[in-house]
N, C-alpha and C positions, 0 to 999 in steps of 0.2 A: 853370947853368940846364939843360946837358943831364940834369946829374947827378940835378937836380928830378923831370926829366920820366921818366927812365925809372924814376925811384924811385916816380913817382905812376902809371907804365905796371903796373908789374910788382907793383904792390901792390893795385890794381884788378882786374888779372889774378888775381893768386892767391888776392885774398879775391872778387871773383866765383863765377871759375870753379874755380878748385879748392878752395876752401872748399865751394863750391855741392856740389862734386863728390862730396868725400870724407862731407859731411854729408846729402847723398842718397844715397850707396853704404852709410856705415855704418849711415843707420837703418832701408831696407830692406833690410839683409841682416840685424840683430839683430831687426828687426821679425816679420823671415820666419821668421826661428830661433826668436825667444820664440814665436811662433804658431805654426809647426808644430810643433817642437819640444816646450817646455816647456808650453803650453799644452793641445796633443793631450798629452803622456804625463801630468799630472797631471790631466788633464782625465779620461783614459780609467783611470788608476790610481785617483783617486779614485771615478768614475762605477763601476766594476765593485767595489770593495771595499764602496761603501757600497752597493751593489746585491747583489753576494753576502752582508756580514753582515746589512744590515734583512731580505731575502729569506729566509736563514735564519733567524734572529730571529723573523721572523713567524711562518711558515711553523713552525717546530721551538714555538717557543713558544705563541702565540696561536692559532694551528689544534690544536694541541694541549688546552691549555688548554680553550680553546671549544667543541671536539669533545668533550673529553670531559666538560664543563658541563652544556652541552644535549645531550648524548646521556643522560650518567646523570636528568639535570632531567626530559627528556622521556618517559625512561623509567619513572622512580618515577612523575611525572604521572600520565600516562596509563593507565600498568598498574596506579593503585592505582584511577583515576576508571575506567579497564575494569571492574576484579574489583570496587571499589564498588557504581558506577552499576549496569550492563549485568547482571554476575551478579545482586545481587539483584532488582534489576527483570524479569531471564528468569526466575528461581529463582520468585520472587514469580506473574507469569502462570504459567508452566509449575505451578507446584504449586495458584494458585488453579483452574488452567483444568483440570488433573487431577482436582485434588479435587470439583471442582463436577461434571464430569461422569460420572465412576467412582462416586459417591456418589449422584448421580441416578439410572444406570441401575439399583447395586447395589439402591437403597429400591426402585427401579420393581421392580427381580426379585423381592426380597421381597417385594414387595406383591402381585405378582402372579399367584408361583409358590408362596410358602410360608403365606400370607394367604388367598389365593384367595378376594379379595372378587367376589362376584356378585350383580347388581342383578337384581330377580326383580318386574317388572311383573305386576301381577292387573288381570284385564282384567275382572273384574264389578268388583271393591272401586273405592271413594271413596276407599281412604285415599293413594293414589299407592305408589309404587314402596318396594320394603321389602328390607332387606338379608340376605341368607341366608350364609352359610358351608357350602362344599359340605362333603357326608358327613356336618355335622352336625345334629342332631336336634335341631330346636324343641319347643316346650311348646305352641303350635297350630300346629293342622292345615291344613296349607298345601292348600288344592283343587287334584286336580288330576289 
């Protein structure tokens, strides 16, 4: 009977507490090691690899890529809707607004300096105002 009891003591004892023991000691200390441990260095090896290759990846390829897409895109775009649009539509005023008014004044100077029309009101005649060309000599006799 004694032999019972200390066999029922000591197997209480060791599957309590030292079972308790050894299986609370080893799972936080493999706990603590896979977590800090394994956890942090695969954590941080994988976090910076895939953060330095997608970063360069992107970064080397798709900034590339993209930049130079819409830079050449927006370039042809624009610079051909510039020299399109803009030129002929300046070219267009600038030459109609040129032409209309260098052509006005030029007829006007013609008209004015090498024509040299003269309105020549008679102040007895009914017939109203009559048009003379200076210096030259009509077929009647202008009063006067």
């Amino acid at each position: 009977m004694l032999l019972a009891n200390l066999l029922a003591f000591y197997l209480t004892y060791l599957l309590a507490c030292d079972l308790a023991f050894y299986l609370a000691y080893l799972l936080a200390f493999y706990l603590a090691y896979l977590l800090a441990y394994v956890l942090a260095f695969y954590l941080a090896f994988y976090l910076a690899y895939h953060l330095a290759f997608y970063l360069a990846y992107l970064l080397a390829f798709y900034l590339a890529y993209l930049l130079a897409f819409y830079l050449a895109y927006l370039l042809a775009f624009y610079l051909a809707y510039l020299l399109a649009f803009y030129l002929a539509y300046l070219l267009q005023y600038v030459l109609a607004y040129l032409l209309a008014f260098y052509l006005a004044f030029y007829l006007a100077y013609l008209l004015a300096f090498y024509l040299a029309v003269e309105v020549q009101r008679c102040s007895l005649s009914s017939e109203g105002p009559r048009l003379r060309l200076s210096g030259a000599h009509s077929t009647r006799q202008v009063p006067g």
